[in-house]
C-alpha positions as CSV (number, residue, x, y, z in Angstrom):
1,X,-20.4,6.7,-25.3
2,X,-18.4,9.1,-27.7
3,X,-14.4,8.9,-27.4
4,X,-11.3,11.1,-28.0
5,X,-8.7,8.4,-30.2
6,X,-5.5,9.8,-30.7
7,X,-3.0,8.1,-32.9
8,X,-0.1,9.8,-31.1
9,X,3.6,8.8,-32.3
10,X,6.6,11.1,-34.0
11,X,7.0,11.3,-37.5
12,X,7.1,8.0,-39.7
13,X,6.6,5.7,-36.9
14,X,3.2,4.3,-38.4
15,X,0.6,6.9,-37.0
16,X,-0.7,7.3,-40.8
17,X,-1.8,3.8,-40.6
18,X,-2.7,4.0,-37.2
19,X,-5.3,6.9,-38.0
20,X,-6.9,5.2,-41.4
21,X,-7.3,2.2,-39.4
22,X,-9.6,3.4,-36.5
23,X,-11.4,5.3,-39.0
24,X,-12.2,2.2,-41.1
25,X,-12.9,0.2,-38.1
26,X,-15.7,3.0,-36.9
27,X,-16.9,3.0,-40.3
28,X,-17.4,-0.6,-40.1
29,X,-19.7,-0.1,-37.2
30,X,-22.0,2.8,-38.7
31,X,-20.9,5.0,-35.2
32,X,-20.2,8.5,-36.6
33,X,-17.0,9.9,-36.6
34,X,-15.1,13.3,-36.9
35,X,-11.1,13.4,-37.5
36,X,-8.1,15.9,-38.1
37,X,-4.4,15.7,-38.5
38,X,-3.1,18.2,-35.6
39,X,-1.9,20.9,-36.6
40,X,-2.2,23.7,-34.4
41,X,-4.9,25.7,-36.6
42,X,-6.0,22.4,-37.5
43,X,-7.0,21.1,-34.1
44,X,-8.2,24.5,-32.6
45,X,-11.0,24.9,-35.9
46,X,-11.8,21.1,-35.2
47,X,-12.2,21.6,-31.5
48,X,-14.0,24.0,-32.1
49,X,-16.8,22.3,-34.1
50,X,-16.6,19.1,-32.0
51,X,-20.2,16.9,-32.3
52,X,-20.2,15.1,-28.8
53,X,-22.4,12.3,-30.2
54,X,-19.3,11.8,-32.2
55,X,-16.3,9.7,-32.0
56,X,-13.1,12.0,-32.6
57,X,-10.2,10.9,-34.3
58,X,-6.9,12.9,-34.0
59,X,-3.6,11.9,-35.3
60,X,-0.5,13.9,-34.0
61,X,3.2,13.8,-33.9
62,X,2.7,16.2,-30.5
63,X,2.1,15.4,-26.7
64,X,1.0,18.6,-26.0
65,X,-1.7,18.1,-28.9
66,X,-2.8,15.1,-26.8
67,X,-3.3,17.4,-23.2
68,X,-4.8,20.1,-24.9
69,X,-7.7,17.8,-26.7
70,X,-8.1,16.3,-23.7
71,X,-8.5,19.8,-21.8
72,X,-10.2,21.3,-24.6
73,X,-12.9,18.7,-24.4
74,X,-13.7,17.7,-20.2
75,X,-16.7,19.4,-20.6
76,X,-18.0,16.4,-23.0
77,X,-17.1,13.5,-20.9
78,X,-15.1,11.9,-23.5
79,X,-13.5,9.1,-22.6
80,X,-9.6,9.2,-24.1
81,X,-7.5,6.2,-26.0
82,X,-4.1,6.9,-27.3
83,X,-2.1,4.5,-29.5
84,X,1.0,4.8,-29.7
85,X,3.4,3.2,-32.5
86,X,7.3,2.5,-31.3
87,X,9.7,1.9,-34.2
88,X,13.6,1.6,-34.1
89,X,14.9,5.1,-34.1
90,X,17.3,4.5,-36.9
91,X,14.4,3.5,-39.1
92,X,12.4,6.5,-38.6
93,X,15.5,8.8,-39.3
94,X,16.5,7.0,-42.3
95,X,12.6,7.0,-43.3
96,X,12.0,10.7,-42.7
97,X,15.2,11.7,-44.4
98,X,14.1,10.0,-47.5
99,X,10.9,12.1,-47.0
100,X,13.0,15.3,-47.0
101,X,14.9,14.2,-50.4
102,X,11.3,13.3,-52.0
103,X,10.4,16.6,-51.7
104,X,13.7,18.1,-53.3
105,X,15.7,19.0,-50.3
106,X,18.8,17.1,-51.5
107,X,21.0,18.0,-48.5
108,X,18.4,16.1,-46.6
109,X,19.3,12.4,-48.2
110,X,20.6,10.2,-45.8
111,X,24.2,10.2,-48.0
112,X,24.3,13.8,-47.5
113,X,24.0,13.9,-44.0
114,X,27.2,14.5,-41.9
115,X,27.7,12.8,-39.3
116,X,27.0,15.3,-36.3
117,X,23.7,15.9,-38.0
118,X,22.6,12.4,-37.6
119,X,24.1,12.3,-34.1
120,X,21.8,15.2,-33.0
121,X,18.6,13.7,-34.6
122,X,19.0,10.3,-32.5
123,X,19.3,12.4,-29.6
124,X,16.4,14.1,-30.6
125,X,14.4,11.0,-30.5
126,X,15.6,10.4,-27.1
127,X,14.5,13.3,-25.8
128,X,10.8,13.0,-27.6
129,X,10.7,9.4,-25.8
130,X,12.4,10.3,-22.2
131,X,8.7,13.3,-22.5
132,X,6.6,10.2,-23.1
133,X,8.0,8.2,-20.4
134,X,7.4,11.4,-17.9
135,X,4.0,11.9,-19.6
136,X,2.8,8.0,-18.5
137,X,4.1,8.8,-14.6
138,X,0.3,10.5,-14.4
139,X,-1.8,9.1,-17.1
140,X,-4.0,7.0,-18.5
141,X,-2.2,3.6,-20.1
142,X,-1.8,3.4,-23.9
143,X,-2.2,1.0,-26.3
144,X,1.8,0.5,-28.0
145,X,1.7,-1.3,-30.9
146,X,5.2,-2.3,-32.9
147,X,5.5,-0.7,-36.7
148,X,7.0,-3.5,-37.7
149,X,3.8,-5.5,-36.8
150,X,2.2,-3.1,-39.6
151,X,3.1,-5.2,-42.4
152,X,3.7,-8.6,-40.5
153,X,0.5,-8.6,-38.4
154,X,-1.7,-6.2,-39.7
155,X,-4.8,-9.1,-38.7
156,X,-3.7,-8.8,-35.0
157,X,-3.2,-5.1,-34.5
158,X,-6.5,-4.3,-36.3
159,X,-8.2,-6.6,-34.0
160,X,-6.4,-5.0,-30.9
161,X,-7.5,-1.8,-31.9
162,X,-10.9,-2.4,-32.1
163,X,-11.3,-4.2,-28.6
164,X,-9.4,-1.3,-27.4
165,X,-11.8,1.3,-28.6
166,X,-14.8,-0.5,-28.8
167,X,-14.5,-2.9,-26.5
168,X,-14.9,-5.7,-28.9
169,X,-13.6,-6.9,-32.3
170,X,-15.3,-6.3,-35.2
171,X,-16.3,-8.9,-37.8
172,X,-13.2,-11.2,-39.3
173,X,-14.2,-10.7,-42.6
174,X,-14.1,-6.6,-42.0
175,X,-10.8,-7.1,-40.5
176,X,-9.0,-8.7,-43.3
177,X,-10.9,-6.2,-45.8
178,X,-9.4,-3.3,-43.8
179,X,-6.1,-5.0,-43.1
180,X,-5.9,-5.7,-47.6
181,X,-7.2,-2.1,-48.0
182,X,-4.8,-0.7,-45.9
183,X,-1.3,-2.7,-47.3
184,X,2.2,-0.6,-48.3
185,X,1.1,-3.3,-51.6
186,X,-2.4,-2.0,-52.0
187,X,-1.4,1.8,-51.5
188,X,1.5,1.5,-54.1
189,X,-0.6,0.0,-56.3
190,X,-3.1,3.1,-55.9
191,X,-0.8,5.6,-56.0
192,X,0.8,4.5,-59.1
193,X,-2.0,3.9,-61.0
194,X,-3.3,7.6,-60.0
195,X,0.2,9.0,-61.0
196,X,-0.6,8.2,-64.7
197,X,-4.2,9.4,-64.6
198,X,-3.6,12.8,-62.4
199,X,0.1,13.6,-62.2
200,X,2.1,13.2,-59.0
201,X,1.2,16.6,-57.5
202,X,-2.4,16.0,-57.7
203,X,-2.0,12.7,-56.8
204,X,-0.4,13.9,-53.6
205,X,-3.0,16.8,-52.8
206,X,-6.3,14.2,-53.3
207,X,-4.6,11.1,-51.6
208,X,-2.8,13.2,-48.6
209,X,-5.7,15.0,-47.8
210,X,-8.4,12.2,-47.2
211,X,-5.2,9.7,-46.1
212,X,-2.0,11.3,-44.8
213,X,-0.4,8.8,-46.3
214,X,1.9,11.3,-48.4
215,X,1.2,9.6,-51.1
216,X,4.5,9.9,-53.6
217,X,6.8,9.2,-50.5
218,X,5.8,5.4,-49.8
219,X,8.3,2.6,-50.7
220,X,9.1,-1.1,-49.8
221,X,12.5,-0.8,-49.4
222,X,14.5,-1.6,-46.5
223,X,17.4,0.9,-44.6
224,X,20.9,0.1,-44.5
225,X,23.3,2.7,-43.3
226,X,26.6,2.4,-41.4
227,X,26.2,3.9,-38.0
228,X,29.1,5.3,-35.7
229,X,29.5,3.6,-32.9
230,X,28.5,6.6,-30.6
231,X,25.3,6.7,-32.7
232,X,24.5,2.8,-32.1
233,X,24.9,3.6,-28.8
234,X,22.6,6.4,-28.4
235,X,19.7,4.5,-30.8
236,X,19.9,0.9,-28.7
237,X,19.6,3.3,-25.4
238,X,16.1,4.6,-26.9
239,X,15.0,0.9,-27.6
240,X,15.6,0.4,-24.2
241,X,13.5,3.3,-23.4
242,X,10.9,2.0,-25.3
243,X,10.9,-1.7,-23.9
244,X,10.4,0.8,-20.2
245,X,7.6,2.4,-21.7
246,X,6.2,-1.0,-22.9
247,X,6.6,-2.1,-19.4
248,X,5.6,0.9,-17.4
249,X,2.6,1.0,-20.0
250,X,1.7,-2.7,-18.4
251,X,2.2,-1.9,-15.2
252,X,-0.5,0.7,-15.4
253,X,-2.8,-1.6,-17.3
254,X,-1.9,-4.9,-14.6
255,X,-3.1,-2.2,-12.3
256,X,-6.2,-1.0,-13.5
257,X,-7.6,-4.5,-14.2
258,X,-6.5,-5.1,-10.4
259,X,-8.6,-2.7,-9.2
260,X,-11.1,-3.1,-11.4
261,X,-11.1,-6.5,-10.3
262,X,-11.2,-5.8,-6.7
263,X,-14.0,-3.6,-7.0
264,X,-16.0,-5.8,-8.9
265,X,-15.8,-8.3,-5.9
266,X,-16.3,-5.6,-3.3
267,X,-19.3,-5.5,-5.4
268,X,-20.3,-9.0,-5.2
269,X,-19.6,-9.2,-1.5
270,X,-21.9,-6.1,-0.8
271,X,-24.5,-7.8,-2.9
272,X,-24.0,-11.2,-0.8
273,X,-24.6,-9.8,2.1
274,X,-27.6,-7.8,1.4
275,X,-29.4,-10.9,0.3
276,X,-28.1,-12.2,3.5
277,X,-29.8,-9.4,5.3
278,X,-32.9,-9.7,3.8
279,X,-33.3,-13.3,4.4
């Protein structure tokens, strides 16, 4: 049966990888395949031309963009998977700053940035993860994977992403080619050798497009900036959010197999005593 995959996070949390991996896992299988990056013209002109003998592949940065594919597309039956990415909010500012400055908007570099500014945009990610936290109170569980886990694990997540939207792992072999494939290493290595060939800009317009990995703005380096106190407060606050939507996420799950599991004895029960019956 056809599914709706969302690789739902905020900005810079790992979604990009997220999306090119389910993609290259369904290509592994042959099973056909549509995607989009959500936008909201985007996703309404994809919705549109959905093929329900399709998988569908969305990656978003919005909730909302989640409900409404889901909405959009009862009719079909699709069975829905979100996958989620959780990364430490200071990380993600920092990254998504640099981001800003790549593309010319100097008062956006992390240097630049007063204080206040960076004060609101921690509180900003608290917000975004205090909506998802309401969101799982009357839906479906998620798969959460850690960003960090990207680049330390990449083996592990691609095989938990497989059994969780195909039900099964796909070949070792495939793994490890998608997991190479896939690599900050790999990418750079891409993108740079591009950049001489084709210039940055179109480097950016042929790689984005296919990818979204915004090609010019990956780079290995690590963060380190000196956080106010009230700021450290308010980002190790949101990692405690997310270890509660880890956990709430597993309660759900813990719950479904148990009643999975109960049913599937009621089952057996039912069948026992038929036979009984008929003996």
């Amino acid at each position: 049966m056809s599914q709706l995959i969302f690789s739902y996070g905020f900005g810079r949390t790992g979604t990009t990888w997220i999306f090119n991996a389910i993609r290259e896992i369904l290509n592994d299988t042959g099973l056909p395949w549509q995607s989009c990056f959500a936008k909201r013209a985007t996703l309404k002109k994809a919705l549109a031309t959905i093929d329900e003998q399709k998988y569908f592949v969305v990656k978003t940065h919005v909730l909302n963009h989640v409900q409404v594919a889901r909405s959009s597309l009862q009719k079909y039956d699709l069975k829905a998977k979100v996958i989620f990415p959780i990364r430490d909010p200071r990380d993600t500012i920092c990254s998504r700053l640099r981001v800003r400055a790549k593309e010319g908007d100097l008062k956006g570099k992390l240097e630049n940035m007063p204080a206040n500014r960076l004060t609101q945009l921690l509180r900003r990610e608290s917000r975004k993860y205090n909506e998802l936290f309401n969101y799982l109170e009357n839906n479906e569980q998620l798969l959460i994977i850690r960003e960090p886990d990207i680049k330390a694990a990449p083996i592990k997540l691609l095989s938990e992403i497989s059994t969780y939207i195909l039900g099964y792992t796909i070949n070792h072999n495939a793994i490890q080619r998608i997991a190479t494939e896939l690599s900050s290493d790999n990418v750079l290595k891409t993108i740079e050798t591009k950049n001489k060939e084709l210039g940055r800009d179109e480097v950016f317009k042929q790689i984005d497009e296919d990818t979204q990995f915004h090609a010019n703005h990956i780079r290995k380096e690590d963060y380190d900036h000196q956080w106010l106190p009230e700021q450290q407060e308010i980002a190790e606050s949101i990692v405690k959010k997310q270890e509660l939507i880890i956990n709430k996420n597993l309660t759900r799950q813990q719950a479904e197999d148990k009643a999975f599991q109960l049913t599937t004895e009621e089952m057996t029960a039912s069948i026992q005593s038929l036979r009984k019956g008929l003996r």
